[in-house]
C-alpha positions as CSV (number, residue, x, y, z in Angstrom):
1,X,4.9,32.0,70.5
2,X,6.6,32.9,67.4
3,X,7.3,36.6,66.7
4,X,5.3,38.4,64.0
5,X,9.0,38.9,62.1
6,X,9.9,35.1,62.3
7,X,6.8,34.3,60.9
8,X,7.6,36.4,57.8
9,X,11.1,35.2,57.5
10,X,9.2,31.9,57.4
11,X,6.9,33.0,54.8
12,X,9.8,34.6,52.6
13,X,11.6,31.0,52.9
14,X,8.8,28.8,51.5
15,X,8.2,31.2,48.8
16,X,12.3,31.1,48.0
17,X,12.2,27.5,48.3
18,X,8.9,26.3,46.2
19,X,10.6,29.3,43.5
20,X,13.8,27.5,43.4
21,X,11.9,24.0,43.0
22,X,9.8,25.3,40.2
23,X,12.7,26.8,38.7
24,X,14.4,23.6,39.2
25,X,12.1,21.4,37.5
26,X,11.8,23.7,34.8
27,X,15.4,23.5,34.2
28,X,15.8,19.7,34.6
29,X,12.6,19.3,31.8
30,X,14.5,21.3,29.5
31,X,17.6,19.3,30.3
32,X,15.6,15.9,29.5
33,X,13.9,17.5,26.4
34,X,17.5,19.3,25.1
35,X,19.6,16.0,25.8
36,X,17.1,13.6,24.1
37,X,17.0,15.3,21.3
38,X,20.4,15.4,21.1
39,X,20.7,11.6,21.4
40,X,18.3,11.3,18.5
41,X,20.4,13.2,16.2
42,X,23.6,11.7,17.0
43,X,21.5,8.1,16.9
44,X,20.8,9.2,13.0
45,X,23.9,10.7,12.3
46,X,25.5,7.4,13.4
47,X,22.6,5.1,11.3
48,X,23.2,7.5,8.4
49,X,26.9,6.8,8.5
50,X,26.8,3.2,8.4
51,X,24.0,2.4,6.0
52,X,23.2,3.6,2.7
53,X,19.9,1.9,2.6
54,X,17.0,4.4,2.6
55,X,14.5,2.5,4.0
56,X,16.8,1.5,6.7
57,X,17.5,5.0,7.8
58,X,13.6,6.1,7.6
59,X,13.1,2.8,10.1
60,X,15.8,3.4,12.6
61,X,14.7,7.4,12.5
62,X,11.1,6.7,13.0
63,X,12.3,4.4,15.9
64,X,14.6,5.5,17.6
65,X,11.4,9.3,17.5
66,X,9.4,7.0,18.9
67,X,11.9,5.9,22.1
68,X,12.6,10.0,22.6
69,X,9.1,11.4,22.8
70,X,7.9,8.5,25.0
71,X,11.0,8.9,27.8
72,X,10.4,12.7,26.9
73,X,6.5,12.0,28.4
74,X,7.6,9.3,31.0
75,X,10.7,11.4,32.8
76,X,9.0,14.4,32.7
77,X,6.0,13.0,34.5
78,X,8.6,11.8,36.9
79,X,9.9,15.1,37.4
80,X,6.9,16.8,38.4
81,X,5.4,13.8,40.5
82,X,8.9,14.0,42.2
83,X,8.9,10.2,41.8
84,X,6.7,7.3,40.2
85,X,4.5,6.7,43.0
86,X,1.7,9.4,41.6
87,X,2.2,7.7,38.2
88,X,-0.1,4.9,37.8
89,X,-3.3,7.2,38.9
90,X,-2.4,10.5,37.2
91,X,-2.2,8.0,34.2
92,X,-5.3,6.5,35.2
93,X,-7.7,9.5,35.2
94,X,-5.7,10.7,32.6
95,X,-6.8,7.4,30.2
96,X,-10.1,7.7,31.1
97,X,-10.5,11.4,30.3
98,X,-8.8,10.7,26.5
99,X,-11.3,7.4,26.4
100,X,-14.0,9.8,26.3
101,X,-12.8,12.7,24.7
102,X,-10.4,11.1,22.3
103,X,-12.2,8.3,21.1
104,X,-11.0,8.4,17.2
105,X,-7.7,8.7,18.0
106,X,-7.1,6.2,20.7
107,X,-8.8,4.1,18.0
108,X,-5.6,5.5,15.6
109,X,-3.4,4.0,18.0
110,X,-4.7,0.7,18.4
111,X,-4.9,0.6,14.5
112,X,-1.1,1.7,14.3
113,X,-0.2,-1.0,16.9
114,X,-2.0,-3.8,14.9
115,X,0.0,-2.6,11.7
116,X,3.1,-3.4,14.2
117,X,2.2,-5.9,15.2
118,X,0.0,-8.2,12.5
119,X,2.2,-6.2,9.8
120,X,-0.9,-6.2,7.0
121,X,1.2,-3.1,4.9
122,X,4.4,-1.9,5.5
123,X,6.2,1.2,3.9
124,X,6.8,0.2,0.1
125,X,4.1,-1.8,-0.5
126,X,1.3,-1.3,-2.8
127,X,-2.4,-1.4,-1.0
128,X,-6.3,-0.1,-1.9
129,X,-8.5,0.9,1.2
130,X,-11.6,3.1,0.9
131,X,-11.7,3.1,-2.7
132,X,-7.6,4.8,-2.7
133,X,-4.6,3.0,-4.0
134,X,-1.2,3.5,-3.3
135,X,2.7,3.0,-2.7
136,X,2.7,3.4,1.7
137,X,5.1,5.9,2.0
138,X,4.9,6.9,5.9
139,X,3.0,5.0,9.0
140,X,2.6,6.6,12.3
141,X,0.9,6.6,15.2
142,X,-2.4,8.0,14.3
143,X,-2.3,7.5,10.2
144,X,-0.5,5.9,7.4
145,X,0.2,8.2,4.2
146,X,-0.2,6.8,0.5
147,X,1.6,8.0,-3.0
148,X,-2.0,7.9,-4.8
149,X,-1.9,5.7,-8.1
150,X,-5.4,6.9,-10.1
151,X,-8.3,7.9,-8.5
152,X,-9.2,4.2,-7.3
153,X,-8.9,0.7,-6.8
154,X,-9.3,0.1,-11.2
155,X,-7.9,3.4,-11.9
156,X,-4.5,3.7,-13.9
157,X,-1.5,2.5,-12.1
158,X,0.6,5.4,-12.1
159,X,1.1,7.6,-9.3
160,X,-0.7,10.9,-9.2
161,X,1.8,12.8,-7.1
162,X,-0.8,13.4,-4.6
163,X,-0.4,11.9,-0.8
164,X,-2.8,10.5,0.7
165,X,-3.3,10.2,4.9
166,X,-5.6,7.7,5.7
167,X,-6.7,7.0,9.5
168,X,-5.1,3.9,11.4
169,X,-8.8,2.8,12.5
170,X,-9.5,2.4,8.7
171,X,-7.9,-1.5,9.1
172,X,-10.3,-2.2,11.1
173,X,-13.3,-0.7,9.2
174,X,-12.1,-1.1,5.3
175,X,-11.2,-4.3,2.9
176,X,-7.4,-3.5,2.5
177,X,-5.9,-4.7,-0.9
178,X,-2.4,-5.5,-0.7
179,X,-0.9,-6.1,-4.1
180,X,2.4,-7.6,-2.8
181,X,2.3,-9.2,0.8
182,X,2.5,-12.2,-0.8
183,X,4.7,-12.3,-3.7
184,X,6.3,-9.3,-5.9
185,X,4.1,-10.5,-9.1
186,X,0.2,-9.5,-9.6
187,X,-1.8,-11.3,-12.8
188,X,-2.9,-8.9,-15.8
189,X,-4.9,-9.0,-18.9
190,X,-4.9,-7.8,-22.0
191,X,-7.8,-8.9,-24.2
192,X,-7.3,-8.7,-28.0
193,X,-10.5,-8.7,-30.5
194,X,-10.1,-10.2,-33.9
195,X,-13.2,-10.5,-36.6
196,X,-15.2,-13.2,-37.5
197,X,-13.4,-13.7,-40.6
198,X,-10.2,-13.9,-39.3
199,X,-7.6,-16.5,-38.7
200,X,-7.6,-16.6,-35.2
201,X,-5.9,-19.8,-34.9
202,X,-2.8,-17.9,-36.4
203,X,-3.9,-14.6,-34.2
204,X,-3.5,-16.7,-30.6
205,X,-0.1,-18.2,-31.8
206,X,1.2,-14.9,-32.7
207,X,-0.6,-13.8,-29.0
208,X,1.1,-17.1,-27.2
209,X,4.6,-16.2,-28.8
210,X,4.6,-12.4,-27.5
211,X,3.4,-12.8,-24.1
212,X,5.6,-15.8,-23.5
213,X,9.0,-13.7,-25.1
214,X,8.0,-10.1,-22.3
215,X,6.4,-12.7,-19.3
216,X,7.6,-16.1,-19.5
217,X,10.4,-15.5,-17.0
218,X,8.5,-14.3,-14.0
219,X,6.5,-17.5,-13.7
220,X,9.6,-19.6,-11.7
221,X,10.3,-16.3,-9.8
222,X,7.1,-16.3,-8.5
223,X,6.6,-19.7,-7.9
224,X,9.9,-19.3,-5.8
225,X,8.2,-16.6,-4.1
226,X,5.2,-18.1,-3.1
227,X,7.0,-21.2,-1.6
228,X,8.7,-19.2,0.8
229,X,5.4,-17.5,2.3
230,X,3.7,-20.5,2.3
231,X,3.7,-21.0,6.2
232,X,2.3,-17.8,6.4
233,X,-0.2,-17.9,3.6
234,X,-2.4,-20.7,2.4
235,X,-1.5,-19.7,-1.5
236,X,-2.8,-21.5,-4.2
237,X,-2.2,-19.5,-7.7
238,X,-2.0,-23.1,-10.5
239,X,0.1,-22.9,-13.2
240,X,1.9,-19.4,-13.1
241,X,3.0,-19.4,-17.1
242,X,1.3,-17.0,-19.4
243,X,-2.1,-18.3,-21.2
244,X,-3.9,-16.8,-24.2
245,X,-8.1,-17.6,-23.4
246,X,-10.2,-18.1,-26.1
247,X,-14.2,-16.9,-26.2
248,X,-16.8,-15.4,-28.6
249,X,-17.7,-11.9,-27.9
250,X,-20.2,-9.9,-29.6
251,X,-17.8,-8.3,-32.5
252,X,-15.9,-11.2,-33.1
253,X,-13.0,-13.6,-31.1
254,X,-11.3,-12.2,-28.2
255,X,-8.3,-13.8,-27.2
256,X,-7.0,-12.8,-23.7
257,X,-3.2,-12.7,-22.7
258,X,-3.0,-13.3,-19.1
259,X,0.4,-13.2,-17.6
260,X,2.1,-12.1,-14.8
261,X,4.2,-9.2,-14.2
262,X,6.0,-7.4,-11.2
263,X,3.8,-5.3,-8.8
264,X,4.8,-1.7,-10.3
265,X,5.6,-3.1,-14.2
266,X,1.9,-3.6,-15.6
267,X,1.2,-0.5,-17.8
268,X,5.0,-0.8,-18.7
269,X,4.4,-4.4,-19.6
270,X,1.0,-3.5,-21.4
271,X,3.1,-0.5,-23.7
272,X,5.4,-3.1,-24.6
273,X,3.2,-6.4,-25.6
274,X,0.6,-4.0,-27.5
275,X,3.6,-2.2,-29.7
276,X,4.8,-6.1,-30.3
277,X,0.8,-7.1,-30.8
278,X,-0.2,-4.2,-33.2
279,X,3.2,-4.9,-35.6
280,X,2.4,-8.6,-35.6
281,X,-0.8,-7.9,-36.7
282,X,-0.2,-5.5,-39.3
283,X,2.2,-8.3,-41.1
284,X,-1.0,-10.3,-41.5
285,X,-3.1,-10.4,-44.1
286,X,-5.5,-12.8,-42.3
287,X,-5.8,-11.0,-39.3
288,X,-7.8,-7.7,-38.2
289,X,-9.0,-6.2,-35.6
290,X,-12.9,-6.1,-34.6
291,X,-14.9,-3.3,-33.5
292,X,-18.4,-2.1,-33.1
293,X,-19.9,-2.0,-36.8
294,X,-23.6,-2.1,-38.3
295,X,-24.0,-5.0,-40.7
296,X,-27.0,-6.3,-42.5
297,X,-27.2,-10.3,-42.8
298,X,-28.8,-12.1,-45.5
299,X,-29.5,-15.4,-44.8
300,X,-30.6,-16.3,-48.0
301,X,-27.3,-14.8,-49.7
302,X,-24.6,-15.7,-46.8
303,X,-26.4,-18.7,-44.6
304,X,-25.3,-22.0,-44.8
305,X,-27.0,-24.4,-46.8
306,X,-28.8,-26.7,-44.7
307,X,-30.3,-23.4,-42.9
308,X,-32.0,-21.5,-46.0
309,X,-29.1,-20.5,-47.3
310,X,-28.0,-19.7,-51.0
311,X,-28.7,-23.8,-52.1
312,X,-31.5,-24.2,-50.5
313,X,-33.2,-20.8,-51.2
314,X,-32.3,-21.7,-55.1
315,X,-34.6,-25.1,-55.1
């Protein structure tokens, strides 16, 4: 039988021993955690030193983030399973606890590996979901951050200054609007009233030369553009040169320039065809511009003849 001080020499050496093996893994988790992140900055550092391309750098560096925290997670588990044979069902349980708990943002996730995968935005581009536009500046794993533009989908398209962080799980919930998957160019408008009593013959030719001197050139670029997607997307735009549409309006002829112009360009474009519209305009004496007004007809005075106008109101 063993002697009452063997027994606590036995004691004191189990305690020493499961001391030094914490202390151990405690040391060796710091190690991983210390020497990955070490490996990250040098990574970046090294990216950083042979690119000069922003969006290259914020790519590789939201990578290579990626890679450390997930062998951060995976070694560490190793450490204190002493091995990967524990792995799979501490993962298990662990999966089905966040599945109940954590429902929203194992949603997040999925969403965030769609955008990987299916690529519907990417950082740069300009998208509406949820009644919010705006430039993606940032996508991670749980949400995707916007530069706001207005306060909505038809709202002014300059940026507000504010970000925006919208949930992953919104692509699978919301329409998403993305201005320039496709092709670099979006359609606008600009609709132009003249009276009545204008020329508006000469008004849509002034119209027609303007819009075709600002927006003439991006038709071919687009058309370029929209080629090279189309094995991806079933495209079908027409005839991509600027138009001036024609139709009656209740104060007078409006005349619509419709053109296109580069995703981020269309109040710039707007400034610039008005200031060339509203000179034009002034220059002639046949033209104005129409707006709401009262006026009193008399048939009898202005009509034509052949419906009780001023001849036939004189027999």
């Amino acid at each position: 039988m063993p002697t009452q001080d063997a027994l606590q020499e036995l004691q004191v050496y189990l305690q020493t021993t499961s001391t030094m093996a914490l202390l151990q893994k405690i040391l060796l988790s710091l190690a991983v955690v210390i020497g990955l992140f070490i490996l990250r900055y040098a990574f970046r550092r090294f990216v950083a030193g042979r690119t000069s391309d922003a969006a290259n750098r914020y790519r590789w560096s939201k990578t290579s983030g990626y890679v450390m925290w997930g062998l951060i997670v995976v070694l560490i588990i190793a450490i204190w399973l002493e091995g990967f044979g524990d792995m799979a069902t501490v993962i298990a349980i662990i999966g089905a606890g966040f599945a109940i708990a954590m429902r929203d943002p194992i949603v997040d996730l999925g969403g965030w590996a769609y955008i990987l995968w299916r690529k519907p935005l990417r950082v740069g581009q300009r998208v509406g979901i949820d009644g919010v536009r705006g430039d993606v500046v940032d996508i991670g794993p749980f949400v995707f951050s916007l530069l706001e533009l207005g306060d909505g989908i038809s709202g002014p398209r300059q940026s507000t200054g504010r970000i925006i962080q919208v949930p992953n799980a919104y692509i699978f919930s919301y329409k998403l609007h993305n201005e320039n998957m496709a092709f670099e160019f979006i359609w606008h408008e600009i609709p132009v009233v003249v009276t009545f009593e204008s020329n508006w013959q000469k008004a849509k030719l002034a119209l027609e030369e303007i819009v075709q001197r600002h927006a003439g050139d991006f038709g071919p670029k687009a058309e370029e553009q929209v080629r090279m997607v189309n094995d991806q997307f079933m495209v079908r735009t027409g005839a991509m040169r600027p138009v001036v549409f024609t139709r009656v309006v209740d104060i007078g002829v409006e005349l619509t320039m419709r053109f296109l112009c580069e995703v981020r360009q269309p109040r710039v474009m707007e400034h610039i065809i008005w200031e060339d519209v509203l000179v034009a305009f002034a220059d002639e004496p046949e033209i104005d511009f129409a707006y709401p007004t009262t006026r009193f007809y008399d048939n009898r005075a202005e009509g034509k003849s052949g419906a009780g106008g001023p001849a036939e109101s004189q027999q």
